[in-house]
C-alpha positions in Angstrom: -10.5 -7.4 -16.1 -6.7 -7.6 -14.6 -6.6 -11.5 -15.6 -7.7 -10.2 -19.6 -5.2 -7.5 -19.5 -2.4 -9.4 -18.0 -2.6 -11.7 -21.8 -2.6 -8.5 -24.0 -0.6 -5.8 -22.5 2.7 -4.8 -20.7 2.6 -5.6 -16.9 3.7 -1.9 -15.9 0.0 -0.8 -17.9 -2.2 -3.0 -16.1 -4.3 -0.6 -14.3 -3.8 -0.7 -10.1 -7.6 0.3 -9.7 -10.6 -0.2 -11.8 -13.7 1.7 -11.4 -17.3 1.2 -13.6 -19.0 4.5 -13.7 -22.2 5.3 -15.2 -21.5 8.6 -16.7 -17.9 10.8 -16.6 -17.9 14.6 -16.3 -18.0 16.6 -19.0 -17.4 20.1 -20.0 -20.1 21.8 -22.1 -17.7 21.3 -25.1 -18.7 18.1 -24.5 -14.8 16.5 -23.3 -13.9 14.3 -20.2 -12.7 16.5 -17.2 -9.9 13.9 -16.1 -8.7 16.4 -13.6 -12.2 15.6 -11.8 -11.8 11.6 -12.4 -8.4 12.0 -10.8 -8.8 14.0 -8.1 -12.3 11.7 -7.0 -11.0 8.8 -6.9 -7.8 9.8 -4.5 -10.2 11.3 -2.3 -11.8 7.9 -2.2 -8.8 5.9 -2.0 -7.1 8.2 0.1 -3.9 8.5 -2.4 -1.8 11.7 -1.8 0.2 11.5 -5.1 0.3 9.8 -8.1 3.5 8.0 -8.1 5.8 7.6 -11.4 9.4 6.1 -11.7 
């Protein structure tokens, strides 16, 4: 996936961590709760922040 990206896309976009899921959570409106996404997957990294320029 990285090796794909790195031909079509800005270095500073190539995502640090990828993760195949089977399903994301939704709200009954029937939208993706990133705030979930986001807060799972520092758990399971064991990230404190998310960390910008």
């Amino acid at each position: 996936m990285r090796e794909y990206c790195k031909g079509q896309i800005a270095h500073y976009k190539i995502p640090r961590y990828i993760r195949f899921v089977d399903s994301f959570p939704m709200t009954v409106t029937g939208k993706i709760q990133k705030f979930l996404i986001r807060q799972r997957m520092k758990e399971e990294l064991g990230l404190d922040e998310a960390k910008t320029a």
